[in-house]
N, C-alpha and C positions, 0 to 999 in steps of 0.2 A: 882684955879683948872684949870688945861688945859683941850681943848678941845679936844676930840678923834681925832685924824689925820687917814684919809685913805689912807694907803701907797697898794699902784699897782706894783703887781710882773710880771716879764716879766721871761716867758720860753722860753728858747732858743730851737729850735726843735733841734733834732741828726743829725751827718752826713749821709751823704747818704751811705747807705751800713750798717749802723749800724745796729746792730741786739736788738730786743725788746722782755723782755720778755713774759713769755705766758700771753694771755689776753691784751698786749700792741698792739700799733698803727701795723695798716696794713705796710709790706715790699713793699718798692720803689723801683722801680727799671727804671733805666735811660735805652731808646730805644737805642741800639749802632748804630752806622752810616753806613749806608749799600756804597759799594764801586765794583763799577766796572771795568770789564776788557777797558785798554784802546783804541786807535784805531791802535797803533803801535804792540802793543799786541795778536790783531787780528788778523794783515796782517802777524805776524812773523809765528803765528798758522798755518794759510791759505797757507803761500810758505810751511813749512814743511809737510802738507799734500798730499800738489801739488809735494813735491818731492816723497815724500813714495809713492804714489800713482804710478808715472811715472817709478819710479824702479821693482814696482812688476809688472808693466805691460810688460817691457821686455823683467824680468823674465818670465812670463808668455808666452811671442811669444816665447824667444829662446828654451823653453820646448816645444812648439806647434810645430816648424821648428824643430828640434830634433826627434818629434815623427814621423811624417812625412815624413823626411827620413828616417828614421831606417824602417818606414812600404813599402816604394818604394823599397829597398833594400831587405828586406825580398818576394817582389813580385817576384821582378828580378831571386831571387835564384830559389825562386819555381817554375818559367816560364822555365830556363832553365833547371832545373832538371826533369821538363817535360818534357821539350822538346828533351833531352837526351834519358829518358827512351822510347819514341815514336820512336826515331830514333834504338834503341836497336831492341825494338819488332818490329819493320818493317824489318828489317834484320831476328830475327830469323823463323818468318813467312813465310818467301822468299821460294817462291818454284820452283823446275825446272822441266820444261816439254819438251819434244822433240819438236827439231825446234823450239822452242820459247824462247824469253829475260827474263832474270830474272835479270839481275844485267848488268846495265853500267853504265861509269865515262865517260862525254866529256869533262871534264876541266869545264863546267858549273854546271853540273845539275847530279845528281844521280837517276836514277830510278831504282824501285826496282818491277818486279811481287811479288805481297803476297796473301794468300788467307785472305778468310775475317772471323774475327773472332764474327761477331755477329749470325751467323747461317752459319750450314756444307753449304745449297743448295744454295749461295747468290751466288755464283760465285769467280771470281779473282777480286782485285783490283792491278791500278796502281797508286802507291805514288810516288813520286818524289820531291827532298830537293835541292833549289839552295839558292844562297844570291842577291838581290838588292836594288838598291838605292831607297827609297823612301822615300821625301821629304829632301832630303840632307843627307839622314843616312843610313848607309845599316843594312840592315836587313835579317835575316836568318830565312828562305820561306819552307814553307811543302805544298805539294798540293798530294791532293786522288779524285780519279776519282769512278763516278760510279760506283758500281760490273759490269762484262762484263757474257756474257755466253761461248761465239762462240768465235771460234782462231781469227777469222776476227776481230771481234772485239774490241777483246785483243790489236793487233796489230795497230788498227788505235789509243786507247785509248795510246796505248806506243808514238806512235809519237805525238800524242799529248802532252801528257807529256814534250817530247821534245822541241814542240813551245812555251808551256809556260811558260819553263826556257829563252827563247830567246827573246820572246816579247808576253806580255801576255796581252789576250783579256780579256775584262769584264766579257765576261763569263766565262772565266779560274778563275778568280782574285777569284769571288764569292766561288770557291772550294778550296783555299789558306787560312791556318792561318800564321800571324805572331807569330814565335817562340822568338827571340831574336835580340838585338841586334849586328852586328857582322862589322868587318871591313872587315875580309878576313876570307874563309878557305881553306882547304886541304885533298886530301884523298887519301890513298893509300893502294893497295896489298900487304898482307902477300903470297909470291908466293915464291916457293924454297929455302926456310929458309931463307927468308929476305922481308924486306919492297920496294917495289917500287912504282915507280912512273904509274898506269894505262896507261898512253898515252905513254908511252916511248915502245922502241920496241923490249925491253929485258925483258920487265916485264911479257908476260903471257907464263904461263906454256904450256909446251907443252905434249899435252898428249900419250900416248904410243902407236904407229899403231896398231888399229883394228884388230881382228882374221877373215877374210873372212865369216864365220858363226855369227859372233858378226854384224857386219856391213850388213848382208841380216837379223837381225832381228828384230834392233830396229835404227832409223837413230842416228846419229850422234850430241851430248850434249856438250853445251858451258862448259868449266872447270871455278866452279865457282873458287874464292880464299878461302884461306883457313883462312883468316883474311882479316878486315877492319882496318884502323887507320881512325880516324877523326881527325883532327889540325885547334881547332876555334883558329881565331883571336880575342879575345873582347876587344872594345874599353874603352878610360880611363875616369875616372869619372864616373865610374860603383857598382855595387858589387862586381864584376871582374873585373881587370885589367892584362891583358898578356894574354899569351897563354893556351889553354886546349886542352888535347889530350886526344880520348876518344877511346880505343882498342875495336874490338868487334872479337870473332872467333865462325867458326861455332857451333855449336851444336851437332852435330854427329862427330866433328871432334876427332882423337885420335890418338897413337901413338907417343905422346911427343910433337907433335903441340902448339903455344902458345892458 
């Protein structure tokens, strides 16, 4: 009779991944290998941010330089079209009194008597519109004087006016705004159905001899014109470039008149 042999089984475990049914061995599962960005990978990152970056920044200025000017040029307009309509109402303001200026042209300087529009009892004012050079650029000049009471004056405030077109003192300068920039301008008499030139010695009208009873009862009144022309020059690299020419006629004036 043999003796009992003890034979020993070997279980093979399952592959990894296998699946066990319910109540079998716990699921394995192998850690996967973690992997990172390289160093070349990095730096490739790092320039293409550094471009994106630089692109939208210039984007960014040429919108800023854009806004910029379009806001200077929007200033520009509005200075001038101020400063048009101030030259308008100072002309229709213009009053004429006996023996006294109310409007003249010397090739430099315009002066205008006006009355003043912030109260009836202030008096007269003298304005006066020339152009100069300052700091390399010329520029288109408005100066208003004091209100005055007395003809006296009136008169010294008129020649004053005068100096300031011609060389003007500190204390002048303080009663001066700058309007615009200009290179040149021009201005002329609507006189006898047609435009001329103020200084020429065909241009003023000549008015029709006094009735002896007319002339002992009230003295003798400069003949204003019957129209202004203005002709700015504005300079280039502006909101304006060329010429502007700005008509103005009296007010009361009629019978076909421009």
């Amino acid at each position: 009779m043999m003796a009992p042999t003890l034979v020993a089984t070997r279980t093979a475990l399952p592959p990894d991944g296998a699946k066990f049914p319910l109540g079998g061995p716990a699921r394995i599962f192998k850690p996967a290998r973690l992997r990172g960005f390289t160093l070349i990978e990095l730096l490739v990152a790092i320039g293409i941010l550094a471009l994106m970056a630089g692109l939208s920044w210039r984007g960014l200025d040429g919108m800023s330089r854009a806004q910029t000017q379009l806001q200077q040029r929007a200033d520009t307009v509005l200075t001038l079209q101020a400063g048009l309509s101030q030259w308008a109402a100072d002309l229709d303001a213009m009053v004429q009194l006996p023996n006294t200026p109310s409007l003249d042209w010397d090739g430099r300087a315009l002066r205008i008597t006006r009355r003043s529009t912030a109260a009836p009892g202030d008096g007269l004012l003298v304005v006066a519109w020339t152009r100069r050079a300052i700091d390399g650029a010329g520029q288109w000049l408005r100066w208003q004087s004091p209100p005055v009471q007395t003809r006296g004056d009136l008169q010294a405030t008129w020649t004053r006016a005068a100096q300031w077109a011609q060389n003007a003192s500190e204390e002048d300068k303080k009663l001066e705004v700058r309007v615009a920039a200009l290179e040149q301008w021009k201005v002329f008499y609507y006189r006898a159905d047609a435009w001329t030139n103020p200084l020429s010695s065909d241009s003023a009208a000549v008015p029709p001899p006094p009735t002896p009873a007319a002339s002992a009862a009230a003295p003798a009144e400069a003949v204003l014109p019957d129209g202004v022309r203005l002709v700015l020059t504005l300079p280039p690299n502006d909101a304006f470039v060329g010429t502007l020419t700005r008509d103005w006629a009296r007010p009361n004036l009629g019978g076909g008149k421009p």
